[in-house]
One Martini backbone bead per residue (centre of mass of N, CA, C, O) as a GRO file, in nm:
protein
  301
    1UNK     BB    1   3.318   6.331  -5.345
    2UNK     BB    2   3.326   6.102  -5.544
    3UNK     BB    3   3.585   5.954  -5.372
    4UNK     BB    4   3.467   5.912  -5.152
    5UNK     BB    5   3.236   5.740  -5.243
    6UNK     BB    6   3.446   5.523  -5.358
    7UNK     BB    7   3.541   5.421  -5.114
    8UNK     BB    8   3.304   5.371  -4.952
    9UNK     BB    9   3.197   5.148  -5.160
   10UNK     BB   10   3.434   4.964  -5.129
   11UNK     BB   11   3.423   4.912  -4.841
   12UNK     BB   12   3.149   4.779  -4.850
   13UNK     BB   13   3.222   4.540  -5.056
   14UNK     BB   14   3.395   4.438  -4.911
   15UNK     BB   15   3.317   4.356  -4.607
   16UNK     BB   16   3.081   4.161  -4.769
   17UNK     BB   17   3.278   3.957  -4.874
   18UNK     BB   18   3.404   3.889  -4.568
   19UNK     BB   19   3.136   3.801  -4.469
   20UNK     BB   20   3.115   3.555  -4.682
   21UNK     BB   21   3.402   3.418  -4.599
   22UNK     BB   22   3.337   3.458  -4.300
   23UNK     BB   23   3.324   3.215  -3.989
   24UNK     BB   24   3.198   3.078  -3.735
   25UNK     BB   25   3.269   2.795  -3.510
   26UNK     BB   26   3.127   2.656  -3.257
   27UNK     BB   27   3.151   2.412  -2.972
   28UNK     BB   28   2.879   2.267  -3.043
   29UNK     BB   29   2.989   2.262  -3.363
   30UNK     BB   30   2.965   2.144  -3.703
   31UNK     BB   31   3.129   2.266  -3.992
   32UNK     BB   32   2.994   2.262  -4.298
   33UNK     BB   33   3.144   2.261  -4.613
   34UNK     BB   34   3.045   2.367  -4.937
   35UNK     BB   35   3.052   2.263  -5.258
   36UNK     BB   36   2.868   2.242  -5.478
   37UNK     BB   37   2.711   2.038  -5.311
   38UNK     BB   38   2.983   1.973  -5.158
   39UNK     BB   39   3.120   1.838  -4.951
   40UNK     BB   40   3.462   1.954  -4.824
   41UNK     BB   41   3.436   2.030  -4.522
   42UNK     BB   42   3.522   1.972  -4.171
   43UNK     BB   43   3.459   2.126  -3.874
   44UNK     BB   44   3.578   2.058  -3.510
   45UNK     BB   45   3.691   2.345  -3.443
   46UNK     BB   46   3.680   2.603  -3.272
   47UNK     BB   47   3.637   2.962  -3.467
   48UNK     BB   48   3.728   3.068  -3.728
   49UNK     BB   49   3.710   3.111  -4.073
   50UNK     BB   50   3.731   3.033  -4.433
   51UNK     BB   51   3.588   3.088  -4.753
   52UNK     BB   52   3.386   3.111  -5.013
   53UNK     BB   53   3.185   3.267  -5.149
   54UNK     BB   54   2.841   3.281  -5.279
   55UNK     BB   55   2.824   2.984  -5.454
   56UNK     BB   56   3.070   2.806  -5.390
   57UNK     BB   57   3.010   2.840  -5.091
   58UNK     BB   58   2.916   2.698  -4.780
   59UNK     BB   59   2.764   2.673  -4.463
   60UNK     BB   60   2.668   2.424  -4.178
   61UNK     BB   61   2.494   2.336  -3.902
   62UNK     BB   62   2.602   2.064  -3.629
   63UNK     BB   63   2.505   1.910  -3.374
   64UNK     BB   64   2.751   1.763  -3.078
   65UNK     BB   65   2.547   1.710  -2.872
   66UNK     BB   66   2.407   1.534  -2.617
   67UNK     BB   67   2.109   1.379  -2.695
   68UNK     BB   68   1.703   1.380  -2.663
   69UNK     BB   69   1.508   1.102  -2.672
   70UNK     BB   70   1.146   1.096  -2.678
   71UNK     BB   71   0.867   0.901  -2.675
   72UNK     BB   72   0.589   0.968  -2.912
   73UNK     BB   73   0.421   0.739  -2.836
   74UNK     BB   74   0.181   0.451  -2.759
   75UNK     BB   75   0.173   0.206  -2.878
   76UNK     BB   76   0.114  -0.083  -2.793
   77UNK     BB   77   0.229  -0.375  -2.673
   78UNK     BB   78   0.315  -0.754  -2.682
   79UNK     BB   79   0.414  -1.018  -2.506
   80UNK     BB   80   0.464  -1.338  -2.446
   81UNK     BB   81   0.121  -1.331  -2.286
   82UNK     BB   82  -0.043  -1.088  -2.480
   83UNK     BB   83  -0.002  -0.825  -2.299
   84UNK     BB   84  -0.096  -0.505  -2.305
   85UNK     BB   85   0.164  -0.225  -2.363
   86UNK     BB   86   0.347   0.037  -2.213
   87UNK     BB   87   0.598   0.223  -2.330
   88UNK     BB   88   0.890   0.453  -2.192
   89UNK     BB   89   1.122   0.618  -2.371
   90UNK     BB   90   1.501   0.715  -2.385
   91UNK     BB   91   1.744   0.862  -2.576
   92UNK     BB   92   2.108   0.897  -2.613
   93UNK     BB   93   2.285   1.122  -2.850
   94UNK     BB   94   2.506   1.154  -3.157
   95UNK     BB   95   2.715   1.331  -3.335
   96UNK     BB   96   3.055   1.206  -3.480
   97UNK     BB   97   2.992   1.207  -3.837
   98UNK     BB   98   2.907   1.447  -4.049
   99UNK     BB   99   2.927   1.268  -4.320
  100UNK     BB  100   2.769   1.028  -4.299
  101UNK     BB  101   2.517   1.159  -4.198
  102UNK     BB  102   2.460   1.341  -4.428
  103UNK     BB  103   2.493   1.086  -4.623
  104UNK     BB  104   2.250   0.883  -4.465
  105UNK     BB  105   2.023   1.107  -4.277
  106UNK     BB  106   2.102   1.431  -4.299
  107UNK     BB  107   2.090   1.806  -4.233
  108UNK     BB  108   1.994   1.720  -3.925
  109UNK     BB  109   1.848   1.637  -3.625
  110UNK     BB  110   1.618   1.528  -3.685
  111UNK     BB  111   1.611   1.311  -3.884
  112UNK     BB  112   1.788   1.133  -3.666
  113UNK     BB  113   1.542   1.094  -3.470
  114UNK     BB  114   1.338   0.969  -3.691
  115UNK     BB  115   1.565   0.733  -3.730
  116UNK     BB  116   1.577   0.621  -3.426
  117UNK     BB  117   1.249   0.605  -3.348
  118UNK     BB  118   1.234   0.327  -3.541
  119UNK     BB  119   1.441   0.152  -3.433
  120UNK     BB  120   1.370   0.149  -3.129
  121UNK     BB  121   1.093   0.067  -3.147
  122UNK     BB  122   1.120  -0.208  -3.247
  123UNK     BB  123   1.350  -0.328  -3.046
  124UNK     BB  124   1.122  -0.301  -2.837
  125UNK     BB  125   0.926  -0.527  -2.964
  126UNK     BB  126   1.082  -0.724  -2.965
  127UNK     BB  127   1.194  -0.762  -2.686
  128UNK     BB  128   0.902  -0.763  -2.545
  129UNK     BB  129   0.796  -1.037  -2.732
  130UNK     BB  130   0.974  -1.226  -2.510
  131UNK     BB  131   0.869  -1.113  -2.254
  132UNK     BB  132   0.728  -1.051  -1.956
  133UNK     BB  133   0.571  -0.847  -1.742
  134UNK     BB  134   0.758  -0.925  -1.497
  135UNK     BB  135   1.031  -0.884  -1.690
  136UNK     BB  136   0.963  -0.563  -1.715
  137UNK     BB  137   0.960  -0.513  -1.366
  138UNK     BB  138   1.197  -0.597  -1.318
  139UNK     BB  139   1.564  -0.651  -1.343
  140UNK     BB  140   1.483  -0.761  -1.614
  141UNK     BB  141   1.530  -0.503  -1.763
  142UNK     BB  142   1.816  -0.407  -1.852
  143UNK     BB  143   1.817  -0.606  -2.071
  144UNK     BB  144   1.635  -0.522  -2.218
  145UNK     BB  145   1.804  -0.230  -2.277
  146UNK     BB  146   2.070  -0.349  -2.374
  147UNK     BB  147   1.939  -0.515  -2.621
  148UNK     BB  148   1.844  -0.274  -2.747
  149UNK     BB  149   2.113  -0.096  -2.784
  150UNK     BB  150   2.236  -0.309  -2.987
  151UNK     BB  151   2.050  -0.306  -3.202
  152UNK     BB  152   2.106  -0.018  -3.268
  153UNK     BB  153   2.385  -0.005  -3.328
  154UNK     BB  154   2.351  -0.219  -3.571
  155UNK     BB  155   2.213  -0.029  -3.726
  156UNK     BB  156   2.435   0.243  -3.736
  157UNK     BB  157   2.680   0.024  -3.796
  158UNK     BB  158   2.640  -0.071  -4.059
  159UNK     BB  159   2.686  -0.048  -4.426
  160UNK     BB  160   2.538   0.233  -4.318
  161UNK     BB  161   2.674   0.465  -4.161
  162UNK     BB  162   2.537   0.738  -3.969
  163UNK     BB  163   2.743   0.871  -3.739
  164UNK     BB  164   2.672   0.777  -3.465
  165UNK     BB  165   2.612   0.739  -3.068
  166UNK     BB  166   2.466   0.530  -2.884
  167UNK     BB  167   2.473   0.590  -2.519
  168UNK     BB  168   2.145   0.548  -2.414
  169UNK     BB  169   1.896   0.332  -2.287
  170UNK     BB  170   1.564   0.416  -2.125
  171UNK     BB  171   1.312   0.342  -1.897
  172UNK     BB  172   1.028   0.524  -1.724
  173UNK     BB  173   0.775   0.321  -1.849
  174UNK     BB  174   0.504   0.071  -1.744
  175UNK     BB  175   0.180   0.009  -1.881
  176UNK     BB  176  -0.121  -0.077  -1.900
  177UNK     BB  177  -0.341   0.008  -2.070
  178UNK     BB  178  -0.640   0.167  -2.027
  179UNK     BB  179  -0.836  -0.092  -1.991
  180UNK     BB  180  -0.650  -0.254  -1.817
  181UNK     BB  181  -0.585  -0.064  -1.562
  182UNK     BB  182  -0.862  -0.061  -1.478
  183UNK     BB  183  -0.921  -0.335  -1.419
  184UNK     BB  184  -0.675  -0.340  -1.187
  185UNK     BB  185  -0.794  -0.109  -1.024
  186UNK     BB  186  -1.049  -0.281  -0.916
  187UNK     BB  187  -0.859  -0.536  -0.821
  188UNK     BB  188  -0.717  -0.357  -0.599
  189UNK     BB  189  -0.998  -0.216  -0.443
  190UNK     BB  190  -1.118  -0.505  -0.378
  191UNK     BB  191  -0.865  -0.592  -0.195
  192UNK     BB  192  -0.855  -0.344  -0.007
  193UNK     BB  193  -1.181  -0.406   0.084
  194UNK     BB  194  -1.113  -0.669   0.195
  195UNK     BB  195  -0.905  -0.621   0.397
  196UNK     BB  196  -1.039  -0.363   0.559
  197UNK     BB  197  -1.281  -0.592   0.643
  198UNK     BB  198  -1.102  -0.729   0.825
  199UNK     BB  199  -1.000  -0.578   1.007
  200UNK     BB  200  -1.227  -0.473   1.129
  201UNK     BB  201  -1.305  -0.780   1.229
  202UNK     BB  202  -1.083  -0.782   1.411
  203UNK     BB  203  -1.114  -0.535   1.558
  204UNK     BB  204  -1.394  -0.590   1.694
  205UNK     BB  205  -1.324  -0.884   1.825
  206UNK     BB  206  -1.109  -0.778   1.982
  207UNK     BB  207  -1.291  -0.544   2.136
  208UNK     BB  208  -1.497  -0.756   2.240
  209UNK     BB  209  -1.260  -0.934   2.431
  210UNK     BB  210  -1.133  -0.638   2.582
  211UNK     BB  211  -1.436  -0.592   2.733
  212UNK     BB  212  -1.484  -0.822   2.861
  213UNK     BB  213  -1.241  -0.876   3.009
  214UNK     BB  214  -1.319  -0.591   3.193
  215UNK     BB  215  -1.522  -0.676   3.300
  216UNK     BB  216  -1.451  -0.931   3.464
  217UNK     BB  217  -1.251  -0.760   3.640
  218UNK     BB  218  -1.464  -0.557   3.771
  219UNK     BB  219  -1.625  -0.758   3.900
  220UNK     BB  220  -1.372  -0.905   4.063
  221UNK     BB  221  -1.310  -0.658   4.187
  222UNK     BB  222  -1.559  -0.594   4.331
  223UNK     BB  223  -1.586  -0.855   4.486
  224UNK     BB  224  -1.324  -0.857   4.638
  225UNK     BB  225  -1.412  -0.582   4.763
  226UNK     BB  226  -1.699  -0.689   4.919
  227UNK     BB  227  -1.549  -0.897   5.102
  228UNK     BB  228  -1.364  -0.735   5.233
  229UNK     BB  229  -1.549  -0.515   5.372
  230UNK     BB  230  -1.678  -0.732   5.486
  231UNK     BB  231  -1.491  -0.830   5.700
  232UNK     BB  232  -1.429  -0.566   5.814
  233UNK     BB  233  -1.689  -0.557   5.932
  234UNK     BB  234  -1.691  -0.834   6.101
  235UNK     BB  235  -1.465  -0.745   6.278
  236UNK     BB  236  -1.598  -0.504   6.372
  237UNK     BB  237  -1.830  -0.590   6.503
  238UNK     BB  238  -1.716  -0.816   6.657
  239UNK     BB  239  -1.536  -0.598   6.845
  240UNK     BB  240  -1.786  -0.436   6.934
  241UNK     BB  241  -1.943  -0.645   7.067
  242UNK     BB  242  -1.697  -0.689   7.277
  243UNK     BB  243  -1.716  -0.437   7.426
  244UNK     BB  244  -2.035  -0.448   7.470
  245UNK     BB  245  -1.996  -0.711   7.673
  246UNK     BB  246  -1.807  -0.571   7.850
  247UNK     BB  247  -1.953  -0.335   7.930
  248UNK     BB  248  -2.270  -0.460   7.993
  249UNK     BB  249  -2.145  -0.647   8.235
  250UNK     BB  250  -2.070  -0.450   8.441
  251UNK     BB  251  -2.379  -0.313   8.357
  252UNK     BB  252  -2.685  -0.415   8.282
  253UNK     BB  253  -2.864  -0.165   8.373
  254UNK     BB  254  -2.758   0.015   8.113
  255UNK     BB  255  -2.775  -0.166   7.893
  256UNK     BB  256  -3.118  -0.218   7.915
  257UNK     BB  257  -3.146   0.082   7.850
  258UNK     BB  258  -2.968   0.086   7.576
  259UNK     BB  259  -3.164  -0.073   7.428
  260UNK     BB  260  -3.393   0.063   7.436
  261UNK     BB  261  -3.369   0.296   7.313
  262UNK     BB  262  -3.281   0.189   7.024
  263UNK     BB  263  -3.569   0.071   6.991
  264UNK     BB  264  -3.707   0.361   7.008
  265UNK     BB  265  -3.551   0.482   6.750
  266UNK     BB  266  -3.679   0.284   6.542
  267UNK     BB  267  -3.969   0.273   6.612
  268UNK     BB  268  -3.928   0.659   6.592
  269UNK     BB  269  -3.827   0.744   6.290
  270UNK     BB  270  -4.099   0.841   6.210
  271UNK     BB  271  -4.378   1.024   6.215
  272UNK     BB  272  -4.567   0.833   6.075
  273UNK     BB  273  -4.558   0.652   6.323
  274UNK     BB  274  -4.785   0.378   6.455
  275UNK     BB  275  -4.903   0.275   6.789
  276UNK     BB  276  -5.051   0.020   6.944
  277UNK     BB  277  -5.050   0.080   7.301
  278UNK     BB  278  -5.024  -0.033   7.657
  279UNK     BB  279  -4.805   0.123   7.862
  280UNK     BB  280  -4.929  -0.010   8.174
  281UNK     BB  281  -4.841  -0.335   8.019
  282UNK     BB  282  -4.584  -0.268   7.834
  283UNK     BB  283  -4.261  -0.385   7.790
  284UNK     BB  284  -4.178  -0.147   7.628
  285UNK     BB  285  -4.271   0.041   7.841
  286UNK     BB  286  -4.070   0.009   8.132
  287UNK     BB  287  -3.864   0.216   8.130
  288UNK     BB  288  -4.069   0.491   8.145
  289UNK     BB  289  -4.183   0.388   8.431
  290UNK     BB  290  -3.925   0.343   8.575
  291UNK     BB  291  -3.705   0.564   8.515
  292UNK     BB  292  -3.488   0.382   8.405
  293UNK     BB  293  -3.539   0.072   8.644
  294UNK     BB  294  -3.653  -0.178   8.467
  295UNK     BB  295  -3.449  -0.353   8.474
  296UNK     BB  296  -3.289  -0.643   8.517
  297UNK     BB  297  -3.103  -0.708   8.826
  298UNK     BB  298  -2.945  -0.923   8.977
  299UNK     BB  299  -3.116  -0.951   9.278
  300UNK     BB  300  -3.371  -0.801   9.134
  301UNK     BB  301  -3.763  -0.785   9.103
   0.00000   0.00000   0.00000
């Protein structure tokens, strides 16, 4: 029993051994050996390796993929005609050589982080404060990012190369500070109120303009209709009246009676219509005293 258990916690001593003696380093990391706190070796390929147990060796992992840092300040900047803005802006970068890094900037991804964000910071205060507002929110805003880009390169691979490799530096946003904003935004509504009362009156102007044109139309077509219409009556009457006086030829003592009815029709046609006449002598009754044969007819008394 004693000898299965010296068995059993030997193998548990190797095993704890080997784990501490063997270490995997992913595809994504740079596995950094240390011995008594001295670099040792960078392994840069992914796979199983082996160090020695600790204290005399450890290992830490530093990430190699490409990163990215976004502006975590607000601090307005000013321009070359002294107008305070906001830039936001985010840096692409890796780390490249772990040994450099780690001896020049720390022994994480922040540390770099840190200190690219300070970099990159000032770079854009010196280059902002060469250009006016309207070339950075042109086409000329790529040079200044050019330039901002130029000079993190120029810190990071100076006398002491930080091991970084800066990929790219992009501006996401421009704007002026927020007590400007509000100004701008102000003057922004009141030009848009001034467009919009322009076109209002420009419109109220055309349409009073368009509605005269119509009235003026509608008349002129009234008008050029009862022209028409007077027309066509008087050429009907005129017609009526040449049938009327055909007829009327052939005989006359038909005519002088049919006159006079039109007149009876004329004169009665109202119920309330009073006519105060002497029917025995008066002309208009001419035709009822004679049986309507008192009509004139040439040649008959």
């Amino acid at each position: 029993m004693n000898r299965i258990g010296l068995i059993f916690s030997s193998l548990l001593v190797l095993l704890v051994l080997a784990s501490s003696t063997l270490f995997v380093v992913d595809q994504r990391q740079f596995g950094v050996v240390y011995a008594l706190g001295q670099i040792k070796e960078v392994i840069t390929e992914p796979g199983l390796n082996i160090k020695l147990p600790p204290p005399f060796q450890n290992v830490s992992y530093i990430d190699k993929r490409l990163l990215t840092l976004d502006s975590s300040d607000s601090e307005p900047m000013l321009t070359a005609e002294k107008q305070r803005v906001v830039i936001d802006w985010y840096v692409r970068w890796r780390i490249s050589e772990p040994t450099e890094y780690i001896r020049n900037v720390g022994l994480n991804e922040g540390a770099g982080a840190s200190q690219i964000n300070r970099v990159v910071r000032n770079a854009f205060q010196e280059e902002v404060n060469k250009r006016t507002v309207k070339e950075l929110l042109s086409l000329k805003r790529e040079a200044l990012m050019a330039a901002v880009k130029a000079e993190v390169l120029a810190q990071v691979r100076g006398e002491k190369p930080w091991g970084v490799d800066v990929v790219d530096v992009r501006i996401t946003r421009v704007d002026y500070v927020e007590a400007i904003t509000e100004s701008v935004y102000r003057r922004m509504e009141a030009e848009r109120k001034r467009v919009a009362n322009e076109l209002r009156s420009t419109g109220a102007a055309e349409g009073e303009k368009i509605r005269a044109d119509a009235d003026r139309q509608r008349e002129v077509t009234i008008a050029n209709a009862y022209r028409d219409a007077q027309k066509v009556k008087g050429e009907g009457d005129a017609e009526a009246a040449h049938i009327y006086g055909e007829a009327f030829g052939k005989d006359p003592q038909f005519a002088q009676f049919y006159r006079s009815l039109d007149a009876y029709k004329a004169s009665f046609g109202n119920k309330s219509d009073v006519m105060v006449l002497d029917p025995s002598n008066s002309e208009f009754f001419k035709v009822f005293r004679n049986g309507g044969s008192g009509a004139n007819v040439p040649g008959k008394k």
